[in-house]
C-alpha positions in Angstrom: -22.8 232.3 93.3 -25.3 234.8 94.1 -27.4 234.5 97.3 -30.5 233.9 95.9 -29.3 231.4 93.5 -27.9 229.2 96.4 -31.4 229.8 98.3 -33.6 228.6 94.7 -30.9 225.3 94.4 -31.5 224.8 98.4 -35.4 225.1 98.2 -35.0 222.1 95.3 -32.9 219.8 97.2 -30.2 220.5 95.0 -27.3 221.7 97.8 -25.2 218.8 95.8 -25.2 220.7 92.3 -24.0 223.9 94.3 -21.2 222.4 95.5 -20.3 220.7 92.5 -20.1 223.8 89.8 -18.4 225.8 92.8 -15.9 222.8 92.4 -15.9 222.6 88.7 -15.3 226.6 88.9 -12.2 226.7 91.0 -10.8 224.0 89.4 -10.6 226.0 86.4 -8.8 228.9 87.8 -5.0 229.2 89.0 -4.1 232.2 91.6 -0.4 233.0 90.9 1.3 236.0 92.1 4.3 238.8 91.6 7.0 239.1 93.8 5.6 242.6 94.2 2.7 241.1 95.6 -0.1 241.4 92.3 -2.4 238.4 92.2 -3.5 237.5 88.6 -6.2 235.0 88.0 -5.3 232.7 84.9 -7.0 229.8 83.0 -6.0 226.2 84.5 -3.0 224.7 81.8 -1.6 228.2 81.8 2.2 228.4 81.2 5.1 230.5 82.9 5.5 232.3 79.0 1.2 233.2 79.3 1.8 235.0 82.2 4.5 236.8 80.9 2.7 237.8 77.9 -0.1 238.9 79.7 1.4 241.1 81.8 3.0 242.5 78.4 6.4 241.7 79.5 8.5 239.3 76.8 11.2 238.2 79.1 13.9 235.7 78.3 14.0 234.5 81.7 11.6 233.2 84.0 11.5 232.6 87.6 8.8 230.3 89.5 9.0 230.3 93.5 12.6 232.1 92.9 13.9 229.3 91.0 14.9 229.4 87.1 11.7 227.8 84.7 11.3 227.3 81.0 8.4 229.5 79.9 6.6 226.6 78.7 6.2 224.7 82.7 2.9 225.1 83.5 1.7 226.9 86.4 0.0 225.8 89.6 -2.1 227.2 92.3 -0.1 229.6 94.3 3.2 230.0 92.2 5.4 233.2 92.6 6.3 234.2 89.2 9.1 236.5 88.2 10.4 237.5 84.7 13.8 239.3 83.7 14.4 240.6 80.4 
């Protein structure tokens, strides 16, 4: 949020709507990452096979925090994914 947004919702007493859509915003994002250290934002529900797909690979095997997945587990915060073709 931009500084003079949180300033205008401060000056109306409204500190607790702030905090709330921050909430509602990270909630909606997962942070997963390569094993060559890349960080992609995705959409909360994502699935091991969306990642893949969006980083244009079409692998047949999937690896989350160096274990085997099926593409269709979906992701959380954090995860290490990996696909081999």
């Amino acid at each position: 949020m931009l500084q003079w947004e949180k300033q205008l919702y401060s000056e109306a007493g409204a500190s607790n709507v702030t905090n709330d859509i921050e909430a509602a915003l990270l909630a909606e994002v997962l942070v997963i990452r390569w094993p060559d250290g890349e960080i992609m934002r995705m959409p909360a529900g994502s699935t091991a096979a969306d990642a893949a797909w969006r980083m244009g690979m079409d692998g047949k095997i999937i690896f989350l925090n160096n274990q085997a997945a099926p593409p269709y587990v979906q992701l959380q915060d954090g995860d290490i994914v990996e696909v081999r073709m």
